[in-house]
C-alpha positions in Angstrom: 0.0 -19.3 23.9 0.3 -16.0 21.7 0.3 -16.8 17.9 2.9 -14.7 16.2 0.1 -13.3 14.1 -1.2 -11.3 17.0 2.5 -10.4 18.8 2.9 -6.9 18.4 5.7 -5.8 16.1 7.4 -2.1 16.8 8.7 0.3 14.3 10.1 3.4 15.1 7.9 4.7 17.7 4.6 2.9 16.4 3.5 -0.2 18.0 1.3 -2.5 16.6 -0.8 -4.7 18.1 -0.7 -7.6 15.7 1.0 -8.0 12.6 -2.5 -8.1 10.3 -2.5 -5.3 7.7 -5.5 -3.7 5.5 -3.7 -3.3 2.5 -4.2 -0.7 0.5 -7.3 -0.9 -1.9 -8.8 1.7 -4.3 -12.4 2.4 -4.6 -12.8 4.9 -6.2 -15.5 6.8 -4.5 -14.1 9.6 -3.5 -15.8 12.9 -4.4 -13.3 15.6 -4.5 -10.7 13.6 -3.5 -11.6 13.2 -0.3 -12.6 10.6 2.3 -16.3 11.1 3.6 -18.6 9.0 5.5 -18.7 5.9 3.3 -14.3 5.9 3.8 -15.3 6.4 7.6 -17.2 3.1 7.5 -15.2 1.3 5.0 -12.0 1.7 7.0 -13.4 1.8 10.4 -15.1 -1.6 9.6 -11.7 -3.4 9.6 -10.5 -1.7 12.4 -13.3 -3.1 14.6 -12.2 -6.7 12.8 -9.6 -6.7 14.7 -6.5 -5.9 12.2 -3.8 -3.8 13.5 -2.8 -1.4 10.8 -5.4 -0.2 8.8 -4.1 1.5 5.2 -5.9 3.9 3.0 -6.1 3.5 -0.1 -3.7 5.0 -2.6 -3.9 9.0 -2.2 -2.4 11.0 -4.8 -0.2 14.0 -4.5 -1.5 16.2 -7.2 -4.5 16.2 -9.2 -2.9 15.4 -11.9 -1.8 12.6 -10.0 -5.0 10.6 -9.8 -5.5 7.3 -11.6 -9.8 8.4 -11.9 -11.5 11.4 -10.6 -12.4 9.9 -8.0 -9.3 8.7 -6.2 -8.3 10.0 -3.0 -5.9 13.1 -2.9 -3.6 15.2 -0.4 -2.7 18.6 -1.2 -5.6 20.7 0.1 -6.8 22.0 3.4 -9.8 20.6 2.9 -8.9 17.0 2.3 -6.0 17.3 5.2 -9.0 17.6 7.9 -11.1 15.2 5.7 -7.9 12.6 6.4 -7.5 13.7 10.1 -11.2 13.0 10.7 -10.3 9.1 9.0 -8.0 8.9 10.9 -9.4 9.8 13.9 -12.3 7.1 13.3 -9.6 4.4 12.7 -8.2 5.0 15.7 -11.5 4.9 17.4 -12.2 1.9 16.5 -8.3 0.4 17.6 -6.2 0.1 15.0 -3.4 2.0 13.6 -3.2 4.1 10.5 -1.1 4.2 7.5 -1.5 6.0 4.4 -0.4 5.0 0.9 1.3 7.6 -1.6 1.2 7.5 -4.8 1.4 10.0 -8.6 -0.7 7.2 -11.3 1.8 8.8 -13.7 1.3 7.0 -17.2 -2.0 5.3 -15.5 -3.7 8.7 -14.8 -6.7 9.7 -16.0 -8.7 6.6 -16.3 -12.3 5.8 -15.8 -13.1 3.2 -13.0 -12.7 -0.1 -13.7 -16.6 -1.0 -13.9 -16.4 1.9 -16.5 -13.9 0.1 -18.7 -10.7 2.0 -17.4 -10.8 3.7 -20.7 -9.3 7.8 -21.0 -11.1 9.8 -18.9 -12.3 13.8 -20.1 -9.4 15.5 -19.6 -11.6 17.9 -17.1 -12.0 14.9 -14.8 -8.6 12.9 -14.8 -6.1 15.4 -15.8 -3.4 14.8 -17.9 -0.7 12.1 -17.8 2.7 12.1 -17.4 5.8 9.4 -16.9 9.7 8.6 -17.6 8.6 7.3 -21.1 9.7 9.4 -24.1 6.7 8.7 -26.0 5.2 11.6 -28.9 2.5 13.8 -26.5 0.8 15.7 -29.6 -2.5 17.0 -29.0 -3.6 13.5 -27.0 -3.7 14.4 -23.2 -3.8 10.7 -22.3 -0.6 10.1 -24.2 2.9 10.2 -21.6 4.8 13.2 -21.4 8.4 12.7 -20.6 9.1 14.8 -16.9 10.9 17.7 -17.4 13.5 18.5 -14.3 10.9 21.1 -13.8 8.2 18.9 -13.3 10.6 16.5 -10.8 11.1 19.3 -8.7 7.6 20.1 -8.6 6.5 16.5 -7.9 8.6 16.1 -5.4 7.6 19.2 -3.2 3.9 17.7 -4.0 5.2 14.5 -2.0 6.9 16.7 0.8 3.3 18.8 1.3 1.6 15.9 1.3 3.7 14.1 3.8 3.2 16.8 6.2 -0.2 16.9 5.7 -0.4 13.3 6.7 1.6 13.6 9.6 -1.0 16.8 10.8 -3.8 14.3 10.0 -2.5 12.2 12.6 -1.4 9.3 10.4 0.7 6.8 11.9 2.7 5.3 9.1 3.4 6.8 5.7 3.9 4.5 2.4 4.8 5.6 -1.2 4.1 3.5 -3.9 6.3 2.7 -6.1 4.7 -1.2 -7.5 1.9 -1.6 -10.4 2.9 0.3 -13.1 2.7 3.9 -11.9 4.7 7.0 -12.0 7.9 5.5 -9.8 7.5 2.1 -10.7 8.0 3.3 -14.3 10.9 4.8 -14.0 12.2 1.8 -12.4 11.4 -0.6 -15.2 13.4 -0.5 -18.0 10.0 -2.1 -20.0 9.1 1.7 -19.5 11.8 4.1 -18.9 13.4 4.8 -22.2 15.1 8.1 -21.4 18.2 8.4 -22.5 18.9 11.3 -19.9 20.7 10.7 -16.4 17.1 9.4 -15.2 17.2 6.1 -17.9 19.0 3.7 -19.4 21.0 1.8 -16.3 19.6 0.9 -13.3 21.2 3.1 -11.4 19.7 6.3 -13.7 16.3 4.3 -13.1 16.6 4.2 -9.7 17.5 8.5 -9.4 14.1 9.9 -9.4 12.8 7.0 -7.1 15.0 7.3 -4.8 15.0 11.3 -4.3 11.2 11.2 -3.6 11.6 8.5 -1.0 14.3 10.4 0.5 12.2 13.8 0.7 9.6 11.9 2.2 11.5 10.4 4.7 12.6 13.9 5.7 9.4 15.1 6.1 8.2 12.4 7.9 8.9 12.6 12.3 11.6 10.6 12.6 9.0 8.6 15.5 6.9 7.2 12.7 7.5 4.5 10.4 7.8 5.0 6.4 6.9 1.8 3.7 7.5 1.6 0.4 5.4 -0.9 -1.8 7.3 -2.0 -4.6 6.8 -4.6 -7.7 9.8 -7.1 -6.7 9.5 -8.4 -10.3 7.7 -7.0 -13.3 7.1 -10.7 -14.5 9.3 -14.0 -15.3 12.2 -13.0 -16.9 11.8 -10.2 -18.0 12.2 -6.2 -16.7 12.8 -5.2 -13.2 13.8 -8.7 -11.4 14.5 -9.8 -7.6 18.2 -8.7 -7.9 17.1 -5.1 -9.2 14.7 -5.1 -6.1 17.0 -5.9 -3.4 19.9 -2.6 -4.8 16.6 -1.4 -4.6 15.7 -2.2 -1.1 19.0 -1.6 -0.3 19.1 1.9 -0.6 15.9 2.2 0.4 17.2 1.2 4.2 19.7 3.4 4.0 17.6 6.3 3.2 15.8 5.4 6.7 12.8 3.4 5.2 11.6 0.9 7.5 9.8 -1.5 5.9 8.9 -3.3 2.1 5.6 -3.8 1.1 6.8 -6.9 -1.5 4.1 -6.7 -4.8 4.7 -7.3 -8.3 3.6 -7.2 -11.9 1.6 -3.7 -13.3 3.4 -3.3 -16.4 2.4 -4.5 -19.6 4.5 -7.4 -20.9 5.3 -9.2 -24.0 3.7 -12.3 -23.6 1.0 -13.4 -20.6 3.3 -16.5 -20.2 5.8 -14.3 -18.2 3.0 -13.4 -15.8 3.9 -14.0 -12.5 1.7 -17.1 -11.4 -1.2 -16.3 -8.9 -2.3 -19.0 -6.5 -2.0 -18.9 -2.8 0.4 -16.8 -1.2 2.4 -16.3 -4.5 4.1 -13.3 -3.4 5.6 -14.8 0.0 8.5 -15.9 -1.6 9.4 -12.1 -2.9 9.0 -11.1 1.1 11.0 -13.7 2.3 14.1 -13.2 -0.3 14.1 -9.6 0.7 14.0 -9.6 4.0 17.2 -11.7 4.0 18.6 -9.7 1.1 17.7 -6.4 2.4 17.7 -6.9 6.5 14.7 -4.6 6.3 11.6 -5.7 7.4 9.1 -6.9 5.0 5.0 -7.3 4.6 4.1 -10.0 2.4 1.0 -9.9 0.2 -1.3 -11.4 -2.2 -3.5 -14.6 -2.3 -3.1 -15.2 1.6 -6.6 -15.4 3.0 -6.7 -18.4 5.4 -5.1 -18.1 9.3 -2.9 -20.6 9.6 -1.4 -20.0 6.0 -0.4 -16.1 7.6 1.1 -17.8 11.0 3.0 -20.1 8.9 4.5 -17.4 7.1 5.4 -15.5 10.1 6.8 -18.3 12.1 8.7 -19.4 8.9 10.0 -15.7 9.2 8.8 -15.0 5.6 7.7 -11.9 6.8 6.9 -9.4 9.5 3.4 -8.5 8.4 0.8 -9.9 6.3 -1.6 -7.8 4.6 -4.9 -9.3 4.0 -6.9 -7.2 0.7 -9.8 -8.8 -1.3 -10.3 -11.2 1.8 -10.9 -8.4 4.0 -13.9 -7.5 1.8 -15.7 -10.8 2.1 -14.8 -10.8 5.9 -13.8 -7.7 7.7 -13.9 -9.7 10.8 -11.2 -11.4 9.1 -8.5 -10.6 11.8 -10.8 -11.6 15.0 -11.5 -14.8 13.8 -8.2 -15.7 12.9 -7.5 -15.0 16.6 -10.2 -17.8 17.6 -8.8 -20.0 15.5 -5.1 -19.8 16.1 -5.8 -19.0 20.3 -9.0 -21.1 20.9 -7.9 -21.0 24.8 -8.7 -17.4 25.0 -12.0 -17.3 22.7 -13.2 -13.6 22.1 -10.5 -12.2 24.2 -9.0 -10.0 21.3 -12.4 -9.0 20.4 -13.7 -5.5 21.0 -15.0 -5.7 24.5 -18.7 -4.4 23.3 -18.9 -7.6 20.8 -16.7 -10.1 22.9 -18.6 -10.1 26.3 -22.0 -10.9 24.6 -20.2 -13.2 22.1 -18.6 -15.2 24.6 -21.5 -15.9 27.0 -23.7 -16.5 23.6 -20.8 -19.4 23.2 -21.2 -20.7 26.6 -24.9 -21.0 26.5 -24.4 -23.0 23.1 -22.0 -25.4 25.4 -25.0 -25.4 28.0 -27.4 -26.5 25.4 -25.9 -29.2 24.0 -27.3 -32.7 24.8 
């Protein structure tokens, strides 16, 4: 019997072959922004594990756009057939391909984390920018309130950069809009503190949002599948909350998005008390809420790492996807054996053929063996 981990699940014109994602993770290891042979073999590892979408890791739009100099980017020539030839090695390797969007905004410009996240030289980061209207002065690394100018310009960045995706032969497009950066903090009132037509109510906050999702979905075929990640709760009681997430998601649908990625947190709050918990699977419930909120289809996300814990979700219909990160790391095989476990009947069967045949007889003379 299929386990609904491994049914496929169809959006738009992409079909996946099972319902495990690679979610999105930085690395930071990206020499002028682009992906090279250590992206080829992070990425393409996972693919041969067996997970059906395999997402990049956030890829900025602009330079300026970059949480460290060495985050991935989208807005040259260059990096396009960088991407293309990623791509191409995901596919390879049997998995689908999604991209992940994003401006840092007030988080540009940073060192990487096992440097201390502190300011980066202006000459390697860029500046920063965001909603805030916070004193710039001569400090780079201090937010800028965005100008109308500088919306305009940001959202052609998203437009060339979508295009550029799609020429790169990525299957799936999503734009960030969770953890703190540029959308995301427009969205929270804990950040946006305009006092324009872009801040103050929510539906101000949700203006700029909104208008880049909707120029991306334009530039996207209409035959592939767009996400948008999203924080469904800056923290317990305070900021953006569920209900603002489900307007949100909302209009989202109507826009022609296709799917929620369900995060949360990535703004700074008053007290660590209004942290959202972590534990296992403490985002499902965020999924689950906006899936019947929303009627789009949702991915849910952190602290899942065991099998049965993601079929349960699915089968619970929680969710339509479950994205495995950090676990992924320890085990990029993650996917494959979760298939032997949840469809011992067919051991190996979902396993690339080069690695299932020898497994499989290897398993057989194991059975032989024993006394």
């Amino acid at each position: 019997m299929t386990a609904r981990l491994f049914s496929p699940l169809m959006l738009r014109g992409l079909t996946l072959k099972n319902r495990v994602v690679v979610s999105p993770m930085q690395t930071y290891s990206a020499p002028d922004a682009m992906p090279g042979h250590w992206h080829r073999a992070h990425l393409g590892r996972f693919a041969l594990g067996g997970a059906g979408l395999v997402m990049a890791e956030a890829t900025a739009v602009t330079p300026d756009g970059r949480s460290t100099a060495m985050d991935l980017g989208l807005w040259s020539d260059a990096q396009e057939t960088a991407m293309a030839d990623l791509a191409n090695t995901v596919h390879a390797c049997g998995a689908s391909f999604g991209l992940q969007l994003q401006h840092a905004g007030r988080k540009a410009a940073t060192t990487p984390p096992w440097d201390g996240f502190g300011p980066a030289k202006i000459a390697d980061g860029g500046t920063v920018s965001g909603p805030s209207a916070l004193p710039s002065g001569p400090d780079a690394h201090m937010p800028q309130e965005m100008a109308a100018t500088d919306m305009d310009r940001l959202v052609l960045a998203y437009e060339s950069a979508t295009r550029r995706a799609d020429r790169a032969g990525v299957d799936m497009i999503e734009v960030h809009m969770a953890h703190g950066y540029l959308l995301h903090s427009f969205l929270s009132p804990l950040s946006n503190l305009r006092v324009d037509n872009f801040g103050g109510s929510r539906d101000n906050r949700l203006r700029f949002p909104l208008r880049v999702a909707k120029a991306v979905r334009a530039a996207w075929p209409d035959t592939k599948p767009m996400a948008c990640r999203i924080s469904s709760v800056d923290g317990i009681g305070v900021g953006w909350s569920l209900e603002d997430s489900t307007v949100l998601a909302k209009a989202l649908a109507d826009i022609g998005v296709d799917l929620l990625d369900c995060s949360s947190g990535g703004m700074e709050l008053p007290r660590r008390d209004m942290l959202v918990p972590r534990g296992p699977g403490f985002q499902v419930r965020f999924a689950s809420e906006l899936r019947k909120s929303s009627g789009l289809a949702t991915m849910a996300v952190g602290g899942i790492t065991d099998a049965r814990q993601a079929e349960g979700i699915l089968v619970q219909d929680h969710a339509d996807l479950i994205a495995i990160g950090r676990e992924m790391l320890v085990n990029p095989n993650w996917a494959l054996e979760a298939a032997n476990e949840l469809e011992p009947d067919t051991l190996f069967a979902r396993w690339p053929k080069p690695f299932g045949w020898w497994l499989k007889r290897r398993s057989r003379a194991e059975v032989r063996r024993e006394p």
